[in-house]
Biotite code that builds the C-alpha atoms (Angstrom):
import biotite.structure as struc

atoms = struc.array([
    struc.Atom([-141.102, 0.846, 16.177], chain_id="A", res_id=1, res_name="UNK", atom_name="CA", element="C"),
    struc.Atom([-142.758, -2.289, 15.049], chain_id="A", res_id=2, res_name="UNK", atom_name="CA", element="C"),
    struc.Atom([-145.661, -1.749, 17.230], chain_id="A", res_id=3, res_name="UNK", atom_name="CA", element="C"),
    struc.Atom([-147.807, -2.163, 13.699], chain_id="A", res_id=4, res_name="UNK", atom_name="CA", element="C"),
    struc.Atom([-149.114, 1.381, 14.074], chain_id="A", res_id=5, res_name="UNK", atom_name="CA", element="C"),
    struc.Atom([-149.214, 2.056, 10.149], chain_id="A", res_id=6, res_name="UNK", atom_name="CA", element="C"),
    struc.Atom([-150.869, -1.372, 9.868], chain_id="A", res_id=7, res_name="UNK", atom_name="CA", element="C"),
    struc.Atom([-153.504, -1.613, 12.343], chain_id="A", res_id=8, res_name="UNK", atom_name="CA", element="C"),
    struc.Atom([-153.996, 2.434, 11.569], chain_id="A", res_id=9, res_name="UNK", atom_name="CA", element="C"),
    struc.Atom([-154.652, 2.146, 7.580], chain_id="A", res_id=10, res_name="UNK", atom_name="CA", element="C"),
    struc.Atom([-157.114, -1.333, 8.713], chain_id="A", res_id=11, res_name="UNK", atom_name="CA", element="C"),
    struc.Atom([-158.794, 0.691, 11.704], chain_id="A", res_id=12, res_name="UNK", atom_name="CA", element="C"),
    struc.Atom([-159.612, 3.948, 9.174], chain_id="A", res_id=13, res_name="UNK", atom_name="CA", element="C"),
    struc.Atom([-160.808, 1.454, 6.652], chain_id="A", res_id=14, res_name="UNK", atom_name="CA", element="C"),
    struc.Atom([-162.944, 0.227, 9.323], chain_id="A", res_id=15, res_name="UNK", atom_name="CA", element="C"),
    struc.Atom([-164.302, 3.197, 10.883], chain_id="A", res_id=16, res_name="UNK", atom_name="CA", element="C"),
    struc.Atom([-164.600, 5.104, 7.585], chain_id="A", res_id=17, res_name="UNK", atom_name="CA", element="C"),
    struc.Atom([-162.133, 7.939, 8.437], chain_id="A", res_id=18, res_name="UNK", atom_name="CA", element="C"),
    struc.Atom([-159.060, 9.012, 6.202], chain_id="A", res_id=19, res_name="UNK", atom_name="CA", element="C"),
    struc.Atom([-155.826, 7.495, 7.754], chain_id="A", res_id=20, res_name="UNK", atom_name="CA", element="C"),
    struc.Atom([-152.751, 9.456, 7.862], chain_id="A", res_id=21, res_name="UNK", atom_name="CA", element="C"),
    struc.Atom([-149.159, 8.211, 8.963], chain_id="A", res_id=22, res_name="UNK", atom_name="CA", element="C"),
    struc.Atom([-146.557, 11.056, 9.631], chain_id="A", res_id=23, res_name="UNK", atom_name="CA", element="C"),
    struc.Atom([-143.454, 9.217, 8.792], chain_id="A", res_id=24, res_name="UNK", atom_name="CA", element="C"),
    struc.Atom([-145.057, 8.976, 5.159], chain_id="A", res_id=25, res_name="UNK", atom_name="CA", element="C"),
    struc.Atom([-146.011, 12.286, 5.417], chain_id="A", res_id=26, res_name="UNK", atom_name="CA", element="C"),
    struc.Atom([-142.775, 14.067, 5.545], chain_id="A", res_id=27, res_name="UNK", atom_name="CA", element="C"),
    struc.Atom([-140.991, 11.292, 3.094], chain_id="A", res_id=28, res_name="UNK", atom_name="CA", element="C"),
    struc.Atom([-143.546, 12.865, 0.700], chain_id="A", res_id=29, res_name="UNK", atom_name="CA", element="C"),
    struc.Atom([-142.761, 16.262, 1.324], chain_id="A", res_id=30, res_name="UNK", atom_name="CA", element="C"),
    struc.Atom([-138.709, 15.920, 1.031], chain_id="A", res_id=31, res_name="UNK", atom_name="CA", element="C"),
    struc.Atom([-138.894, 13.195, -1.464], chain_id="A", res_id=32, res_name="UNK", atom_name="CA", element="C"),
    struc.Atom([-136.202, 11.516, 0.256], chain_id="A", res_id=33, res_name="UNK", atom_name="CA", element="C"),
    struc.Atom([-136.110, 8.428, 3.143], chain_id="A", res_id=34, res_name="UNK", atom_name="CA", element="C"),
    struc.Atom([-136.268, 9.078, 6.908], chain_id="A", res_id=35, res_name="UNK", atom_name="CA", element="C"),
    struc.Atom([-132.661, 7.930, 6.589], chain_id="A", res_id=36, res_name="UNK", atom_name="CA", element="C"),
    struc.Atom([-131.594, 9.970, 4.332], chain_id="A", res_id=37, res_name="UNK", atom_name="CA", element="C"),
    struc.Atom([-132.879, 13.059, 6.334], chain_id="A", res_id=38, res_name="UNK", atom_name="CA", element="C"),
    struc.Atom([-131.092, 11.462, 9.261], chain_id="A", res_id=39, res_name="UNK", atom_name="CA", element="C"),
    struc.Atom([-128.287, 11.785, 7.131], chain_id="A", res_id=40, res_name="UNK", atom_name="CA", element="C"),
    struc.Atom([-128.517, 14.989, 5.679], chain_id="A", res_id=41, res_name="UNK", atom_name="CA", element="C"),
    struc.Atom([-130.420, 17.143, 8.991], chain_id="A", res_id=42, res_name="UNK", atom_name="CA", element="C"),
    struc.Atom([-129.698, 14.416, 11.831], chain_id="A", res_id=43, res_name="UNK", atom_name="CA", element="C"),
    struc.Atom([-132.195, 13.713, 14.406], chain_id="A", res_id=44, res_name="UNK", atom_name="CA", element="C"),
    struc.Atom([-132.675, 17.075, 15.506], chain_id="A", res_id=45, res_name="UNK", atom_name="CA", element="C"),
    struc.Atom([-133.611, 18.161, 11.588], chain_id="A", res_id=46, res_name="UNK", atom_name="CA", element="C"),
    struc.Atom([-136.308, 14.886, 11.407], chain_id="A", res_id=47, res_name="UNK", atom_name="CA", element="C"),
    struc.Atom([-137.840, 15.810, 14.678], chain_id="A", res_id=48, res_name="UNK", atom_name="CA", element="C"),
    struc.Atom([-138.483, 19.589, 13.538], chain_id="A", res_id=49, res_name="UNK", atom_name="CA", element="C"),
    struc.Atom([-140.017, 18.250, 10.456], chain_id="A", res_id=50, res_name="UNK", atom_name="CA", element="C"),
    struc.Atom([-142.217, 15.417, 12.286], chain_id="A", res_id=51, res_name="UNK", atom_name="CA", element="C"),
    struc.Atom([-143.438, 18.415, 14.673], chain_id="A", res_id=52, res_name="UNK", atom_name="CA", element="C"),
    struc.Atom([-144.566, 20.136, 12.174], chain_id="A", res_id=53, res_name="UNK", atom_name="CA", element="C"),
    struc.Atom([-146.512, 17.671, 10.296], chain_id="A", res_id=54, res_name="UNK", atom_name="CA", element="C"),
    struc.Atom([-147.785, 16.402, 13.442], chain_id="A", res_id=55, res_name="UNK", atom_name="CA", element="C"),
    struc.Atom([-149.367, 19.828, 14.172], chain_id="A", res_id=56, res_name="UNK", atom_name="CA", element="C"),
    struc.Atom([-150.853, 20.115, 10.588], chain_id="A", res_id=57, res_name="UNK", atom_name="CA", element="C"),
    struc.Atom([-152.480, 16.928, 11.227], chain_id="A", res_id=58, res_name="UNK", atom_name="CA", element="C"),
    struc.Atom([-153.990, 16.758, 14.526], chain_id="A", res_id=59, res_name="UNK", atom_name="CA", element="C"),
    struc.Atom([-155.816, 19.933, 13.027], chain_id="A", res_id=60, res_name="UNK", atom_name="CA", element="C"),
    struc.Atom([-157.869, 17.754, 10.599], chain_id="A", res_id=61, res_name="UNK", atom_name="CA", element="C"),
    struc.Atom([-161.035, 16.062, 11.880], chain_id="A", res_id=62, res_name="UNK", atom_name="CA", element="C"),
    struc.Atom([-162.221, 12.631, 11.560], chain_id="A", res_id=63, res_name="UNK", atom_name="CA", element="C"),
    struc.Atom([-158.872, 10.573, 10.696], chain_id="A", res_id=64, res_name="UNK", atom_name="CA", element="C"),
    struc.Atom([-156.504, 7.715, 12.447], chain_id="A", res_id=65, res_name="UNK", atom_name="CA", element="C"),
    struc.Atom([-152.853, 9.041, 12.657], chain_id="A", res_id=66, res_name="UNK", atom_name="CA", element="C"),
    struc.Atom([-149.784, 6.389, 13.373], chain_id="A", res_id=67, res_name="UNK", atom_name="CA", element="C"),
    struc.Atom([-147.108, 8.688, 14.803], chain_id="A", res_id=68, res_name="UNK", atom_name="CA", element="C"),
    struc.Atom([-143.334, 7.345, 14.433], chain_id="A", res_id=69, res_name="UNK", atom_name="CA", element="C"),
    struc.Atom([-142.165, 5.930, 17.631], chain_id="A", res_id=70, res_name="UNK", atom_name="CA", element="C"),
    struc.Atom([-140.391, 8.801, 18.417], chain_id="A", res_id=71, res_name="UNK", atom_name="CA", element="C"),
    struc.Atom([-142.605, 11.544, 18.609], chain_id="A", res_id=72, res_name="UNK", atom_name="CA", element="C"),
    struc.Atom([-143.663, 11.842, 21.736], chain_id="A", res_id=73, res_name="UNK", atom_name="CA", element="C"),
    struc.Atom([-140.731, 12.601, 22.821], chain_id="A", res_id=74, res_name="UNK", atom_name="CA", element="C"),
    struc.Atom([-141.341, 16.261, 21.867], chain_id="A", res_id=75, res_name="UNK", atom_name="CA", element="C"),
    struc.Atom([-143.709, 17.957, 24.229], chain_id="A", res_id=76, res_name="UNK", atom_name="CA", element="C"),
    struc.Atom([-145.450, 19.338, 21.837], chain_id="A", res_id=77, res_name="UNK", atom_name="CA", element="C"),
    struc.Atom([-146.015, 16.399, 19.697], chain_id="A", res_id=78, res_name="UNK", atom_name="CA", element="C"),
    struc.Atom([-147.519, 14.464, 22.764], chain_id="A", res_id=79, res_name="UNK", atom_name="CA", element="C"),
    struc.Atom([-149.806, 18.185, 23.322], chain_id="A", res_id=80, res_name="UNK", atom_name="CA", element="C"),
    struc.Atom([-150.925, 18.039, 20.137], chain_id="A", res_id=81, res_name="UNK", atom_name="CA", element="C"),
    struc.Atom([-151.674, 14.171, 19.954], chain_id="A", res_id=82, res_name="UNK", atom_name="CA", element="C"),
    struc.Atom([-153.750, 14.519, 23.065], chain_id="A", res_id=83, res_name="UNK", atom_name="CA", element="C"),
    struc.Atom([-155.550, 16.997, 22.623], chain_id="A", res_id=84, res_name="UNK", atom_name="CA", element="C"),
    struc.Atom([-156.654, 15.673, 18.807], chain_id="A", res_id=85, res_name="UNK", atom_name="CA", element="C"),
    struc.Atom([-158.786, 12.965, 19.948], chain_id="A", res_id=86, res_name="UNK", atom_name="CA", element="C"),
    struc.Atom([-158.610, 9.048, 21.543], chain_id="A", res_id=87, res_name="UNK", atom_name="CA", element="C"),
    struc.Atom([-154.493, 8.026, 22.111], chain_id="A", res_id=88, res_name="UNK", atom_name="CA", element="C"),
    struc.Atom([-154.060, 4.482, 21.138], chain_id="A", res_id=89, res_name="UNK", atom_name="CA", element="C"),
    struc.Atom([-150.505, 2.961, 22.161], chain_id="A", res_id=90, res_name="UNK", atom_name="CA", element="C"),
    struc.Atom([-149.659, -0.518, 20.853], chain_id="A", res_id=91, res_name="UNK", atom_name="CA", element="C"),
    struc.Atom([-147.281, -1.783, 23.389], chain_id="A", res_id=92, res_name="UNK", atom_name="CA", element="C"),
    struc.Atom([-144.758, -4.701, 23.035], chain_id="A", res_id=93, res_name="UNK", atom_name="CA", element="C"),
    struc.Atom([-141.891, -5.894, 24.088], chain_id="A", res_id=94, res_name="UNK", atom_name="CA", element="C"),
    struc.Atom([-138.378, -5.236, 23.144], chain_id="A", res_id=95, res_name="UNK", atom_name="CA", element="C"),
    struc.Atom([-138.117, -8.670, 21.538], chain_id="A", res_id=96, res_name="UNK", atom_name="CA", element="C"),
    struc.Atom([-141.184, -9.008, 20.000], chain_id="A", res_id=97, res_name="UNK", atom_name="CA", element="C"),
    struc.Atom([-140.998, -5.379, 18.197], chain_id="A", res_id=98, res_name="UNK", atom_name="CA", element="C"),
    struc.Atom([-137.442, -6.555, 17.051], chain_id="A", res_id=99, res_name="UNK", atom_name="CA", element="C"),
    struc.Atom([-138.344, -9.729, 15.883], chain_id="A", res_id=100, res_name="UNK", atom_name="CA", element="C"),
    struc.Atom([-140.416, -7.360, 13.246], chain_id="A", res_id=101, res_name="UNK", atom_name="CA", element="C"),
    struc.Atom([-137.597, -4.629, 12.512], chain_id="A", res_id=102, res_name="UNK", atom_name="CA", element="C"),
    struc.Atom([-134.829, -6.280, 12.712], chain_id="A", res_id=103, res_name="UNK", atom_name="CA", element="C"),
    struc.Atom([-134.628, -6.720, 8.658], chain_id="A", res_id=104, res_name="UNK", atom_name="CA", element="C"),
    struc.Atom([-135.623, -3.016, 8.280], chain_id="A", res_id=105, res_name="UNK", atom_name="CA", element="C"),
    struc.Atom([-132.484, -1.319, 7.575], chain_id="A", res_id=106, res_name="UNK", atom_name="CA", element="C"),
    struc.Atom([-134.949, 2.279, 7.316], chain_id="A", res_id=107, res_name="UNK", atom_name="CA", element="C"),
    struc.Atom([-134.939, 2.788, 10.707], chain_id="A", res_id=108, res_name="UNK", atom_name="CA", element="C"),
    struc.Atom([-132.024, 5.242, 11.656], chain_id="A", res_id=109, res_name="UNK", atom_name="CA", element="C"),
    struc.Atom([-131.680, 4.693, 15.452], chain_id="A", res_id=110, res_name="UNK", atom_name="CA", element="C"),
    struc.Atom([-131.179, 0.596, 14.636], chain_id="A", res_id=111, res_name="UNK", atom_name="CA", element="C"),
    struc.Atom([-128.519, 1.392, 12.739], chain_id="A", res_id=112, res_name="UNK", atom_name="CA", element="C"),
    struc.Atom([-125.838, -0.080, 16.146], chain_id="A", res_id=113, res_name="UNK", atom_name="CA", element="C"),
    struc.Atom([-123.909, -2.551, 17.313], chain_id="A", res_id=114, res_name="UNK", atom_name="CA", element="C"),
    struc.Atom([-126.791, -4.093, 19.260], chain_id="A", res_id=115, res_name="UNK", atom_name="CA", element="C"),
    struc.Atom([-129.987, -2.876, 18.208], chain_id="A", res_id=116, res_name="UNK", atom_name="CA", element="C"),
    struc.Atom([-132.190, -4.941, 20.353], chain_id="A", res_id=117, res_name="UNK", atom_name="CA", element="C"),
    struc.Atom([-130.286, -3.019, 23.267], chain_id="A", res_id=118, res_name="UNK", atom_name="CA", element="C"),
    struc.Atom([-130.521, 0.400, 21.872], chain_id="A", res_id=119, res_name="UNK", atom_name="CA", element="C"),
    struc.Atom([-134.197, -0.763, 21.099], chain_id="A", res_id=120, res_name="UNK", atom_name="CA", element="C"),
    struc.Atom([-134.584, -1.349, 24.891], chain_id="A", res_id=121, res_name="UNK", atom_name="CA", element="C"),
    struc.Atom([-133.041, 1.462, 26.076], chain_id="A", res_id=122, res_name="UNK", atom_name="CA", element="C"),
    struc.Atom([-135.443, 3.970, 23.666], chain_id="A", res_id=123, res_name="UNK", atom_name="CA", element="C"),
    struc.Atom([-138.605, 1.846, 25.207], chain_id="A", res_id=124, res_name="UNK", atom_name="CA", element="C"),
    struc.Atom([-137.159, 2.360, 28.737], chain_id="A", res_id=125, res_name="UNK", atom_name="CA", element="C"),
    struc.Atom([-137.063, 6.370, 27.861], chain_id="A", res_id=126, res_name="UNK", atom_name="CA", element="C"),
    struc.Atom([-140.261, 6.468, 25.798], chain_id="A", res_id=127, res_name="UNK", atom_name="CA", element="C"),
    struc.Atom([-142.251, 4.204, 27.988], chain_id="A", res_id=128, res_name="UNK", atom_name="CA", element="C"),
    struc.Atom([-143.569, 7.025, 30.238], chain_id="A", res_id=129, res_name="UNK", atom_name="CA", element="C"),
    struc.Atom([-143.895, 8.926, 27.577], chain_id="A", res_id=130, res_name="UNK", atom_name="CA", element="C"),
    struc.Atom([-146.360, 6.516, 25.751], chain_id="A", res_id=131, res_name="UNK", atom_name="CA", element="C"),
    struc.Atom([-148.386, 6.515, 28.744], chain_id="A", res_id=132, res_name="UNK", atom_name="CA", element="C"),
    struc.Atom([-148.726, 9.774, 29.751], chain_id="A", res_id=133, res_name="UNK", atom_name="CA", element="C"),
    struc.Atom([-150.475, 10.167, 26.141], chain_id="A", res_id=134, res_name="UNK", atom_name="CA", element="C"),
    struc.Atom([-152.235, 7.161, 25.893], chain_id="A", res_id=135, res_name="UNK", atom_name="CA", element="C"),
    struc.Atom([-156.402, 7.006, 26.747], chain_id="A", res_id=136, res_name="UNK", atom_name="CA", element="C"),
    struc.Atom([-156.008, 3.283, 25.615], chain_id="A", res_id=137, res_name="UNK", atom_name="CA", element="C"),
    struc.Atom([-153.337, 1.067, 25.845], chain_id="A", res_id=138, res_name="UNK", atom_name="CA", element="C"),
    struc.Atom([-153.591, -2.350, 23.708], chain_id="A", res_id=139, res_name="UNK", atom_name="CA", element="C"),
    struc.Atom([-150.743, -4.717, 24.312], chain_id="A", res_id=140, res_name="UNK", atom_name="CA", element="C"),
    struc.Atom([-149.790, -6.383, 21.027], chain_id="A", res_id=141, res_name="UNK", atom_name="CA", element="C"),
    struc.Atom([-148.661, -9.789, 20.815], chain_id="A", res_id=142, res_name="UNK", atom_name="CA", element="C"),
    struc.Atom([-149.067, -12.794, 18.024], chain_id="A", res_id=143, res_name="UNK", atom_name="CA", element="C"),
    struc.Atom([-152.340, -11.952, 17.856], chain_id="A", res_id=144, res_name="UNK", atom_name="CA", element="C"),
    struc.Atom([-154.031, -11.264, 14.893], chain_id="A", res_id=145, res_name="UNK", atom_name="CA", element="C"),
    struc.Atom([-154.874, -8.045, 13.262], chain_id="A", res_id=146, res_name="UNK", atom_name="CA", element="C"),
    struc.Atom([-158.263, -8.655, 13.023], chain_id="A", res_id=147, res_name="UNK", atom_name="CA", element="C"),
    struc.Atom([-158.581, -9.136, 16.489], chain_id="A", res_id=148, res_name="UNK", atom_name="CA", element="C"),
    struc.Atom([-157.132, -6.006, 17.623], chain_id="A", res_id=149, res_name="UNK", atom_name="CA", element="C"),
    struc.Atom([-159.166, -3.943, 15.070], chain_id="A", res_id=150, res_name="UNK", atom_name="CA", element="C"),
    struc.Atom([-162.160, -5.482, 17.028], chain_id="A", res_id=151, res_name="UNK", atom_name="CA", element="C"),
    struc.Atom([-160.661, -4.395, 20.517], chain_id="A", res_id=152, res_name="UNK", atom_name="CA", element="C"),
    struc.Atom([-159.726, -0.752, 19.472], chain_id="A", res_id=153, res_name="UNK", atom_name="CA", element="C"),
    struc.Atom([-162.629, 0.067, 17.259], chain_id="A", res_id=154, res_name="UNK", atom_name="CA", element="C"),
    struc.Atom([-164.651, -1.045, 20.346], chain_id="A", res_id=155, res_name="UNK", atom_name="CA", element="C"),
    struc.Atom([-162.961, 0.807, 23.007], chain_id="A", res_id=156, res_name="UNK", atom_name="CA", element="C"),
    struc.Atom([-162.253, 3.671, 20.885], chain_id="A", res_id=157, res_name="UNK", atom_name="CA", element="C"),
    struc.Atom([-165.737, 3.931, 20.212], chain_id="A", res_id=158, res_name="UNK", atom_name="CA", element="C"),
    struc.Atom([-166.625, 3.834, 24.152], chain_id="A", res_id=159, res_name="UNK", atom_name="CA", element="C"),
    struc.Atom([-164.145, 6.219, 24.799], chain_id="A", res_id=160, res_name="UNK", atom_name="CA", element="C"),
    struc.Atom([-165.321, 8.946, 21.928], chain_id="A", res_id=161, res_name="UNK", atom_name="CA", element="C"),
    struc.Atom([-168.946, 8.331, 23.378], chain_id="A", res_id=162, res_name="UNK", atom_name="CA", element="C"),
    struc.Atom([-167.613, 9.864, 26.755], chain_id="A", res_id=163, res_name="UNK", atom_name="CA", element="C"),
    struc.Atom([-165.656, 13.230, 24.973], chain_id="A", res_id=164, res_name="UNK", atom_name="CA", element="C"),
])
């Protein structure tokens, strides 16, 4: 969450002339309503069925960048599916920095506490392994701009398909 996934994804596609998919956007587009509202409506357990199975329609497709929501690898078969589709990016931060980015976003379900930067720790704590078990590349994010990690990732990417 924060990470600038959807941003550095759409700029890296552009970049390497490949389509760009995000999966959140995805499966707003199919329901036609927010991720909150599925939250609502289906809960967690209802949003992670339906990110599953958009995230196994497209790691089928060839040739594309796909941001993932922050969540998804916590479903084995997400983090499966995401591995096996080609070069795993993870944009790491830190708990403060990603919340210095969300913490206006009130369409992020799992913010929605008390003390978000907490719960935001706590899910980064969890996920953390997760992210890393998955990842080929890992590109810690900072104030730096997005040029300069397009240059890092499209380079190291690039290295990285050269060996598959």
């Amino acid at each position: 969450m924060g990470a600038g996934k959807s941003t550095v994804g759409r700029y890296l596609a552009k970049r390497m002339k490949r389509d760009f998919y995000d999966s959140d956007s995805i499966i707003v587009e199919k329901t036609g309503v927010s991720i909150p509202t599925i939250f609502e409506i289906e809960g967690e357990q209802g949003f992670r069925d339906r990110e599953e199975q958009v995230i196994r329609e497209l790691t089928q497709k060839n040739n594309i960048v796909l941001a993932t929501g922050g969540g998804s690898v916590i479903r084995e078969a997400n983090r499966e599916a995401i591995k096996d589709a080609g070069v795993v990016v993870y944009l790491r931060g830190s708990a403060e920095l990603l919340f210095s980015r969300i913490s206006h976003d009130s369409n992020r379900p799992l913010m929605q506490t008390n003390n978000p930067l907490a719960t935001l720790k706590s899910l980064l704590q969890e996920r953390e392994p997760l992210y890393m078990s998955v990842a080929d590349l890992v590109i810690n994010t900072g104030r730096q701009k997005v040029p300069v990690l397009l240059k890092e990732i499209e380079r190291k990417v690039t290295q990285l398909e050269d060996l598959i």
